[in-house]
C-alpha positions in Angstrom: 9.5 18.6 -1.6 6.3 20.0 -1.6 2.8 17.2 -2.2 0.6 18.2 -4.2 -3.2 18.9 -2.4 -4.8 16.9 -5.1 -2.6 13.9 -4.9 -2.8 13.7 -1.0 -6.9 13.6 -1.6 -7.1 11.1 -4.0 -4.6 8.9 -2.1 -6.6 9.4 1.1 -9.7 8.5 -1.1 -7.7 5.1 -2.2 -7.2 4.2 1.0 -10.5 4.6 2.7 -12.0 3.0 -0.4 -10.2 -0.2 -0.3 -10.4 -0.6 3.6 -14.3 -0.5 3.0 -13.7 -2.7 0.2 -12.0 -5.3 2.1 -13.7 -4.7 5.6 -14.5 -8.3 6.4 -10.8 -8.8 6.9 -8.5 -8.4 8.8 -6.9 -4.6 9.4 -3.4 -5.3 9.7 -3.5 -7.3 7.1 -5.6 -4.5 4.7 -2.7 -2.1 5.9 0.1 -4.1 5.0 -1.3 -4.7 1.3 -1.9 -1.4 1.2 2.0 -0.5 2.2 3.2 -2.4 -0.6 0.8 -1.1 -2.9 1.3 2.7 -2.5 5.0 2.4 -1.1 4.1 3.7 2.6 4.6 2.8 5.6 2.4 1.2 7.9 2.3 3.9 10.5 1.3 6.7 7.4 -1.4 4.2 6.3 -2.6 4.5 9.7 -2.4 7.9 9.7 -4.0 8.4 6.8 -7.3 6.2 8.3 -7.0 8.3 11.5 -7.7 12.1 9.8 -11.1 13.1 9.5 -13.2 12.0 7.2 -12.7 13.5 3.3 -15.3 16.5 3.4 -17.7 16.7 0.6 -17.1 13.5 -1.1 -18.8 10.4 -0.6 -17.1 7.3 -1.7 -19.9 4.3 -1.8 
């Protein structure tokens, strides 16, 4: 099945915004949240933080 483009970006947007939301603790536990949040694995939520940076959008 084929992912929408637009859904991938604002899931990668999610996911860098609330690990620079919540940078003061701890990663694994940040990832984990995250996995039960969005239904992904660990390893794709790592994934996810791994690709380049989002071009041309800024999340503050």
């Amino acid at each position: 099945m084929k992912r929408s483009y637009g859904l991938l970006e604002k899931r990668r947007m999610f996911v860098h915004k609330y690990i620079s939301e919540n940078q003061d603790r701890q990663m694994k536990i940040v990832v984990s949240e995250l996995s039960e949040r969005l239904f992904l694995s660990e390893r794709t939520i790592y994934n996810i933080i791994n690709q380049e940076p989002i071009s041309g959008i800024i999340i503050d």
